[in-house]
C-alpha positions as CSV (number, residue, x, y, z in Angstrom):
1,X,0.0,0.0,0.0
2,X,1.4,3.4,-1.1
3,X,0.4,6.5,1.0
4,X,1.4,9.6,0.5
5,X,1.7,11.9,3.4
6,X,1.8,15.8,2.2
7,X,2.6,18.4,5.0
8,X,5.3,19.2,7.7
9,X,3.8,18.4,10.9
10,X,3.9,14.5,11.2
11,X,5.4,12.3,13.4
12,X,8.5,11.1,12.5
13,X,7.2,7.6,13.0
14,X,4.5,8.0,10.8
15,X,6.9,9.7,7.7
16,X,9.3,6.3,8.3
17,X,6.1,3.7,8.6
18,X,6.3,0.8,7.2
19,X,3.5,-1.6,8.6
20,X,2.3,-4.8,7.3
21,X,-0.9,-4.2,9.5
22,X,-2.6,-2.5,6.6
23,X,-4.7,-4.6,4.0
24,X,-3.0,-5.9,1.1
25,X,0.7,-5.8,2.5
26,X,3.4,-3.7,3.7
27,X,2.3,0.3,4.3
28,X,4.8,2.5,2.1
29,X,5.2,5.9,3.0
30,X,6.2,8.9,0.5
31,X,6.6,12.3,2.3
32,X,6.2,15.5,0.3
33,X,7.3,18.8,2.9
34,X,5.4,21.1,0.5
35,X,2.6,21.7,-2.2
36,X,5.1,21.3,-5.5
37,X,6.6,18.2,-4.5
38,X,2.9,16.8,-3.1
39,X,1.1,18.1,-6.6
40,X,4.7,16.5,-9.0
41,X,3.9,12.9,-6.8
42,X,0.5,12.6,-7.8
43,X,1.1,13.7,-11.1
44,X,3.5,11.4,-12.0
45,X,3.1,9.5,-15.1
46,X,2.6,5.5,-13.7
47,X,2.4,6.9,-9.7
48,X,-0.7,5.6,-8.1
49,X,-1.4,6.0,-4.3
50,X,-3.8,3.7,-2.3
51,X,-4.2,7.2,-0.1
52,X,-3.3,10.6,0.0
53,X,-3.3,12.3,3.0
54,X,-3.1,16.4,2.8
55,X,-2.6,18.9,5.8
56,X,-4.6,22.0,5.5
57,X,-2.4,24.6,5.2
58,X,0.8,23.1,3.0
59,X,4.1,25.5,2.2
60,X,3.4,26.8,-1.3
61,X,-0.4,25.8,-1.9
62,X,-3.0,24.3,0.4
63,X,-4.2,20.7,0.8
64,X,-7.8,20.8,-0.9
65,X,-6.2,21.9,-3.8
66,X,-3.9,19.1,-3.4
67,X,-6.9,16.4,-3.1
68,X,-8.6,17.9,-6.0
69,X,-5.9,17.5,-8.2
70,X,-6.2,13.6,-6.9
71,X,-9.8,13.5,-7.6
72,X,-9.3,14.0,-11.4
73,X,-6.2,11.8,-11.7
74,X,-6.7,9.1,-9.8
75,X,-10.6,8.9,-8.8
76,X,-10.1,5.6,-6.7
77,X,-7.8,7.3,-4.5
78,X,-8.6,7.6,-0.7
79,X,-8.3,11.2,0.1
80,X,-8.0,12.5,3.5
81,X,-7.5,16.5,4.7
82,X,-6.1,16.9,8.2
83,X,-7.8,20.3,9.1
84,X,-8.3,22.6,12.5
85,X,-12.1,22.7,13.7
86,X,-12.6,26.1,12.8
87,X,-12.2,25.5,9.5
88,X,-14.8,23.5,8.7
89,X,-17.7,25.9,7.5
90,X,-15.0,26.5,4.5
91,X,-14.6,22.9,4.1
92,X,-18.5,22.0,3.7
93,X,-18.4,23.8,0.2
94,X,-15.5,21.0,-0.8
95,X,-17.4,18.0,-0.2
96,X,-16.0,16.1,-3.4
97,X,-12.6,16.5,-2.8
98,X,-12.2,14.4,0.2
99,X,-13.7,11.1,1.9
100,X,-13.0,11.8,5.1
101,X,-11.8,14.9,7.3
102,X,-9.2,14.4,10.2
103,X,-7.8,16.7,13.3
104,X,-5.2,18.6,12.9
105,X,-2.6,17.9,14.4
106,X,-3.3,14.2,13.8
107,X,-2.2,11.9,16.1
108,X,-0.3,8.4,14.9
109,X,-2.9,6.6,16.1
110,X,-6.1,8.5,14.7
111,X,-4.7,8.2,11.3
112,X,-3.2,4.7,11.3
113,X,-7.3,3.9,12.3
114,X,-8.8,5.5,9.5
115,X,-6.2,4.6,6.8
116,X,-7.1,0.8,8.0
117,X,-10.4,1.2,8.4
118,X,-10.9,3.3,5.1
119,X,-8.8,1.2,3.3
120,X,-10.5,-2.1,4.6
121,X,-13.3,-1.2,3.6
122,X,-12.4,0.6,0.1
123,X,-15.6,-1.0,-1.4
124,X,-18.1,1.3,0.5
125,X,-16.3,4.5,-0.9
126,X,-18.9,6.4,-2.5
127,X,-19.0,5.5,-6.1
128,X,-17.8,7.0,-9.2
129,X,-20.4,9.4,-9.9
130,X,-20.7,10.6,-6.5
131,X,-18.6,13.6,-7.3
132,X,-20.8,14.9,-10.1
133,X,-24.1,14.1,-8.4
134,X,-22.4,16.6,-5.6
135,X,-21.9,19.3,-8.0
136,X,-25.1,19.6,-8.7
137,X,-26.3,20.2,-4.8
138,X,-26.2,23.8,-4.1
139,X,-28.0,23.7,-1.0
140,X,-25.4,21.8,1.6
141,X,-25.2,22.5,5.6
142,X,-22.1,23.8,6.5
143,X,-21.0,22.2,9.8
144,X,-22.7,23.3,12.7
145,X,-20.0,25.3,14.7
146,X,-22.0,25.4,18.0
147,X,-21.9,21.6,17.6
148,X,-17.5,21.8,17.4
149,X,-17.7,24.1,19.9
150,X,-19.6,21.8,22.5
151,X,-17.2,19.3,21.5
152,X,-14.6,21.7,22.7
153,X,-15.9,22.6,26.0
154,X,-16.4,18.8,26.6
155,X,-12.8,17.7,26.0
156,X,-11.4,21.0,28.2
157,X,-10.5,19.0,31.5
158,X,-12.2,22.4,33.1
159,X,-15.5,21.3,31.5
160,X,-18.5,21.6,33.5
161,X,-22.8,20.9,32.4
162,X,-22.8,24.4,33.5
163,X,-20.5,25.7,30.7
164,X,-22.0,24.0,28.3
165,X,-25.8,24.8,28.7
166,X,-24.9,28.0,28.8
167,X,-22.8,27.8,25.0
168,X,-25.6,26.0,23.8
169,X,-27.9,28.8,25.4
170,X,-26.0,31.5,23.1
171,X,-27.1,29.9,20.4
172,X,-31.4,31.1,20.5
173,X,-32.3,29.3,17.2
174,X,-30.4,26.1,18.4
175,X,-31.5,25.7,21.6
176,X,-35.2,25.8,20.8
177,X,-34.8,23.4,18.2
178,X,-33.0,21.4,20.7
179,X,-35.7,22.0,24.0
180,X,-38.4,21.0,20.9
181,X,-36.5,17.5,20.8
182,X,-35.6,16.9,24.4
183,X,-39.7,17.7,25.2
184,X,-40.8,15.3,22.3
185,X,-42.3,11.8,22.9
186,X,-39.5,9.9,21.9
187,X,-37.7,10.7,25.1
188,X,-40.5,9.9,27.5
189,X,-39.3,12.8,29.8
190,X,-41.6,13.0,33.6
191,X,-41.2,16.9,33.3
192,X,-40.8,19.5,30.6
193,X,-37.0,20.7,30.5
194,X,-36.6,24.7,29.8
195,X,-33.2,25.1,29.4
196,X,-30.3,23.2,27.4
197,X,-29.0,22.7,30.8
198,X,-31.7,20.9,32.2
199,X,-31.4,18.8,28.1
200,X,-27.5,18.1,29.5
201,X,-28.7,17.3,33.3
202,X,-31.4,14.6,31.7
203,X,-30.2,13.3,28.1
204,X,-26.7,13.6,28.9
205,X,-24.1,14.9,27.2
206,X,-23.8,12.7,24.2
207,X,-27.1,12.8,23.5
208,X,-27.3,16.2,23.4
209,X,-24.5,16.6,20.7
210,X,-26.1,14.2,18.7
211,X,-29.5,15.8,18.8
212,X,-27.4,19.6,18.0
213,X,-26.6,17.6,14.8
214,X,-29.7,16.3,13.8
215,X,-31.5,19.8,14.8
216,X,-29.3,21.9,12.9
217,X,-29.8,19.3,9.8
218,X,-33.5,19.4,9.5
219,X,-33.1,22.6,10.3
220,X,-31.3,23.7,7.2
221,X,-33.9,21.9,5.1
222,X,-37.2,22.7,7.0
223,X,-38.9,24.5,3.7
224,X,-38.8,21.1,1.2
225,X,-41.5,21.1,0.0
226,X,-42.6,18.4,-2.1
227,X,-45.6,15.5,-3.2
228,X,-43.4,12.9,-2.5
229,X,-41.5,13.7,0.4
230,X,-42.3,14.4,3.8
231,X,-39.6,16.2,6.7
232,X,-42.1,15.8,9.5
233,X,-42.3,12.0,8.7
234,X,-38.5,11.5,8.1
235,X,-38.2,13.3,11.1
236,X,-39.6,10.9,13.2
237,X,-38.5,8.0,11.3
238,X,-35.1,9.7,12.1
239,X,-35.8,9.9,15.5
240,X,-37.4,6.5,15.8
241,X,-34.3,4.9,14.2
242,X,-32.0,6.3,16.7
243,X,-33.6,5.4,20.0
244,X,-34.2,1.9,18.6
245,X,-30.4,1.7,17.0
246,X,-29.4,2.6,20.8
247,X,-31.4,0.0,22.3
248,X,-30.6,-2.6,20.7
249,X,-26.3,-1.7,21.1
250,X,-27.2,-1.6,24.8
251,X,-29.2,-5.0,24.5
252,X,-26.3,-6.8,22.7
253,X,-23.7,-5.0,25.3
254,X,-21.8,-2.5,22.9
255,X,-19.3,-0.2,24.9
256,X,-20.6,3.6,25.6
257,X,-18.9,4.7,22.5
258,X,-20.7,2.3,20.6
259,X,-23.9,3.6,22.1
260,X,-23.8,6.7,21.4
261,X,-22.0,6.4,17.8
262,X,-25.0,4.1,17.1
263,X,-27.5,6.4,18.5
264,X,-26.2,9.3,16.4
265,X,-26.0,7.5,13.2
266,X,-29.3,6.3,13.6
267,X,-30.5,9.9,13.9
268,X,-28.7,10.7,11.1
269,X,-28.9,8.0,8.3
270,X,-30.9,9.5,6.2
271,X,-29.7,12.8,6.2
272,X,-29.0,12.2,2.2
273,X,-33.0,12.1,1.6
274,X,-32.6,15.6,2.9
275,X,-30.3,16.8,0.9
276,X,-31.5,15.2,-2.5
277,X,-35.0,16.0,-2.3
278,X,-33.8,19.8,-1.4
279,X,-31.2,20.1,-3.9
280,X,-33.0,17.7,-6.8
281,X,-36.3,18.0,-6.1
282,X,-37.7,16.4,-9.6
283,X,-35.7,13.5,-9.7
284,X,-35.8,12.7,-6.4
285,X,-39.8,13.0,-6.8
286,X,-39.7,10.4,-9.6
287,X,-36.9,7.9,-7.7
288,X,-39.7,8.1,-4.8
289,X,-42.3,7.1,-7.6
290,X,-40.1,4.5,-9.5
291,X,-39.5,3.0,-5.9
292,X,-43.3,2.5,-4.9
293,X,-43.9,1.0,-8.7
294,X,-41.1,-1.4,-8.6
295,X,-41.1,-2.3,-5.3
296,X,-37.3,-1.5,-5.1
297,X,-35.3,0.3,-2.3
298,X,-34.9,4.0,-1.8
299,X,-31.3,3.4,-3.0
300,X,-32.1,1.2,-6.0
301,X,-34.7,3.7,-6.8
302,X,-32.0,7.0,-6.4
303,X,-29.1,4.9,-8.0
304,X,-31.1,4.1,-11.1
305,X,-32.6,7.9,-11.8
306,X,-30.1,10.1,-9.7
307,X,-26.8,8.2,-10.3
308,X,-25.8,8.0,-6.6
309,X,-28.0,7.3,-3.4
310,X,-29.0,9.2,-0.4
311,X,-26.5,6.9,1.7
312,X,-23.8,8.1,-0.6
313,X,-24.6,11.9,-0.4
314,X,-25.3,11.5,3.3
315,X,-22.0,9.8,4.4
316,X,-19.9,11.9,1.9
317,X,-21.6,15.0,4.1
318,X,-20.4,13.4,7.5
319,X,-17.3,12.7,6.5
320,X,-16.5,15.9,5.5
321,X,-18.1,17.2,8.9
322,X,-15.5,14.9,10.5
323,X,-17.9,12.7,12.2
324,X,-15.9,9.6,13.4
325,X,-15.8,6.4,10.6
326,X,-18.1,4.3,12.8
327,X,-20.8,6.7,12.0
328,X,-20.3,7.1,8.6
329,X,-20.0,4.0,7.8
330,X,-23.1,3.0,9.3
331,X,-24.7,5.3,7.6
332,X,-23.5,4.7,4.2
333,X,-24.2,1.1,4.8
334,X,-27.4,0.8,6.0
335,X,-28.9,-0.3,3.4
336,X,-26.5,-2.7,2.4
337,X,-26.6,-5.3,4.9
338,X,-24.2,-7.9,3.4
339,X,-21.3,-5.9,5.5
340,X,-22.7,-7.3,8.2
341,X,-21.5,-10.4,7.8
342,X,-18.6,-11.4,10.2
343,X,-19.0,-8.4,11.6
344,X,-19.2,-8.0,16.0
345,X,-22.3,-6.0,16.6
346,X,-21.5,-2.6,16.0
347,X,-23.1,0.9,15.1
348,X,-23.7,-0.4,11.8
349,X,-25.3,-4.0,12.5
350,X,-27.7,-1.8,15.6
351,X,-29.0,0.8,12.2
352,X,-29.0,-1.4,9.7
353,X,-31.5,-3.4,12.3
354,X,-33.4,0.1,13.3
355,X,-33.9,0.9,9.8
356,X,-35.3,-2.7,9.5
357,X,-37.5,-3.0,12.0
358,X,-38.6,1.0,11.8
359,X,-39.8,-0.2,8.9
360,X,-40.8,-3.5,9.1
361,X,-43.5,-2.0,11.9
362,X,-44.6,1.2,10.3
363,X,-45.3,-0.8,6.9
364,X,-44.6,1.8,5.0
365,X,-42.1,4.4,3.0
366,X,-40.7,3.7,-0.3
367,X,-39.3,0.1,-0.8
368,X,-39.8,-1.1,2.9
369,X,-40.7,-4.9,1.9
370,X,-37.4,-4.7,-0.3
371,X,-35.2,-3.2,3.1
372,X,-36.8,-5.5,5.5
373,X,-36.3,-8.6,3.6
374,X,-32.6,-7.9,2.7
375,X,-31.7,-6.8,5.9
376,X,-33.1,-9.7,7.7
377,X,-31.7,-12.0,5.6
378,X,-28.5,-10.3,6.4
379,X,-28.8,-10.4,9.6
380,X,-29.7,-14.2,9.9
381,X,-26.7,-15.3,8.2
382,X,-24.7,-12.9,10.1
383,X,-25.5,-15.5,13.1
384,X,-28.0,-13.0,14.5
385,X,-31.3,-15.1,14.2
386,X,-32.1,-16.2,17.5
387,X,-31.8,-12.4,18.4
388,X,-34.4,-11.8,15.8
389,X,-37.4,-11.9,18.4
390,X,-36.0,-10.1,21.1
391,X,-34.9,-7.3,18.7
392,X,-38.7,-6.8,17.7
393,X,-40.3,-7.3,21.5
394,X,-37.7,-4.3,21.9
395,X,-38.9,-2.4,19.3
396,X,-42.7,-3.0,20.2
397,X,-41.7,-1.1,23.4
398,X,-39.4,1.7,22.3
399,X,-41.0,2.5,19.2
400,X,-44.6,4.1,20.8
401,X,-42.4,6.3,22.6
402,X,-41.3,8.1,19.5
């Protein structure tokens, strides 16, 4: 595997790797200081790099120009931008260029992950036309900065509930939206909560990022307004998905992280509907149509009229956000169960499973009997059968809630 590290901050071990951890052999590591010798590598007549990953800010250019320069020559090529928080409303409006946004600095470890995990699972990178179907989306969230900002506040060792209600709390817009979900039936609360404090005190901290994100996503998109498409209903599909993807991760014992990456991709999975049916709103309108004739899957229906499918725009959208690769996988996957197979229960096996049985109960949306018999086939041979009726008692009693 031949990666191609473009920048000046990283770690000497990481410059010298050589690792025969990586899939498909030994990890080969080409260094380029600066923006010329980064832009001659990948230009290079008979050079091709399994990845290429850029810093922001490279001496004599910048990485996104870098990555876009790989987009056009070699398309297949795993593309990763190492970027500081605060520059992520920029880095919304580059969505092509990159699958997948890391911290900057970047520790070893964060990027040895997501180079293994990326490059593990190379099949699930977005397909060809996915670049082109994202040129044509004008209307794209950048990434909610009160969101990065909680996330700040929550990794400062002085962090207190306190502090954080009261960022949230400068935010007006956000923290009704947020006080509108927290109050909602899908969290059974005893009491009405009136402040994002009180959202921290009861929800928790986790859950209270996750519902920023999906608040300031639906948000962005409230107006849609179309025959064939519905933002109340995804809404609460959205909402039901999540509760139920973090039930069943607690049933089957997931770690914390696991939880709450399951919970938050669950809430988020379809976040591609939103952004098709705002940006495309004709063909999206006759995928919809094409899927209820046919009886095929949303993402049958989108491939076949739009060229790429809501998974695709949705997880491209994370990734650039930065969202961690559990999450974007899951949702990119969810409706392509197959991955679960040999797979320890994880965020994707808990949506994939919500999505199934969200659907399986409400008996409706486009191409349900098509996503609740592939994903329960899945899921049987994936040695989860016996689970099969315990998953549904589980969703008989979340689901009401919601």
């Amino acid at each position: 595997m031949r990666i191609l590290l473009a920048g000046t901050t990283w770690p000497a071990e990481m410059v010298a790797a050589n690792s025969d951890t990586l899939p498909g052999g030994p990890w080969t590591v080409i260094p380029a200081p600066d923006a010329a010798t980064a832009q001659a590598a990948v230009q290079k007549e008979g050079e091709i790099f399994d990845a290429v990953v850029a810093e922001m800010a490279l001496p004599g250019g910048d990485g996104l120009q870098l990555l876009e320069t790989v987009q056009k020559t070699q398309p297949r090529t795993l593309r990763f931008l190492s970027a500081d928080l605060a520059q992520r409303r920029t880095l919304a409006k580059s969505v092509t260029a990159m699958h997948q946004l890391l911290p900057h600095p970047c520790p070893p470890e964060v990027l040895k992950t997501a180079l293994v995990r990326a490059l593990t699972l190379r099949q699930w990178m977005p397909g060809e036309r996915l670049p082109e179907i994202l040129a044509r989306l004008h209307k794209l969230p950048s990434p909610p900065e009160i969101y990065f900002r909680v996330v700040r506040e929550l990794q400062s060792p002085d962090s207190t509930l306190d502090a954080v209600g009261e960022l949230i709390a400068k935010d007006p817009s956000m923290s009704a939206k947020l006080l509108r979900v927290a109050n909602s039936a899908a969290f059974g609360l005893q009491y009405q909560v009136n402040t994002p404090l009180e959202a921290l005190q009861v929800l928790g901290t986790e859950t209270t990022r996750s519902l920023l994100l999906l608040a300031h996503s639906f948000s962005y998109f409230e107006n849609i307004n179309s025959r064939d498409f519905s933002v109340d209903r995804l809404w609460r599909h959205s909402l039901a998905v999540g509760r139920l993807a973090e039930a069943l991760a607690r049933a089957e014992r997931v770690e914390a992280r696991g939880v709450s990456e399951s919970f938050t991709a669950g809430l988020l999975h379809d976040l591609g509907k939103l952004v098709l049916a705002a940006n495309l709103p004709e063909d999206y309108s006759r995928a919809m149509r094409l899927a209820r004739e046919q009886g095929l899957s949303g993402c049958a229906a989108e491939q076949e009229v739009i060229g790429a499918s809501h998974a695709e725009v949705g997880a491209a959208l994370l990734g650039v956000w930065g969202l961690p690769l559990d999450i974007v996988e899951a949702v990119i996957l969810h409706h392509a169960p197959g991955w679960l197979l040999d797979r320890a229960f994880c965020p994707l096996s808990a949506v994939a499973a919500a999505n199934w049985l969200c659907h399986e109960l409400e008996a409706s949306g486009e191409g349900a009997a098509a996503v609740t018999e592939a994903t329960q086939k899945a899921l049987e041979a994936a040695g989860w059968k016996e689970r099969l009726p315990e998953w549904r008692q589980l969703a008989r009693e979340v689901l009401p809630q919601v």
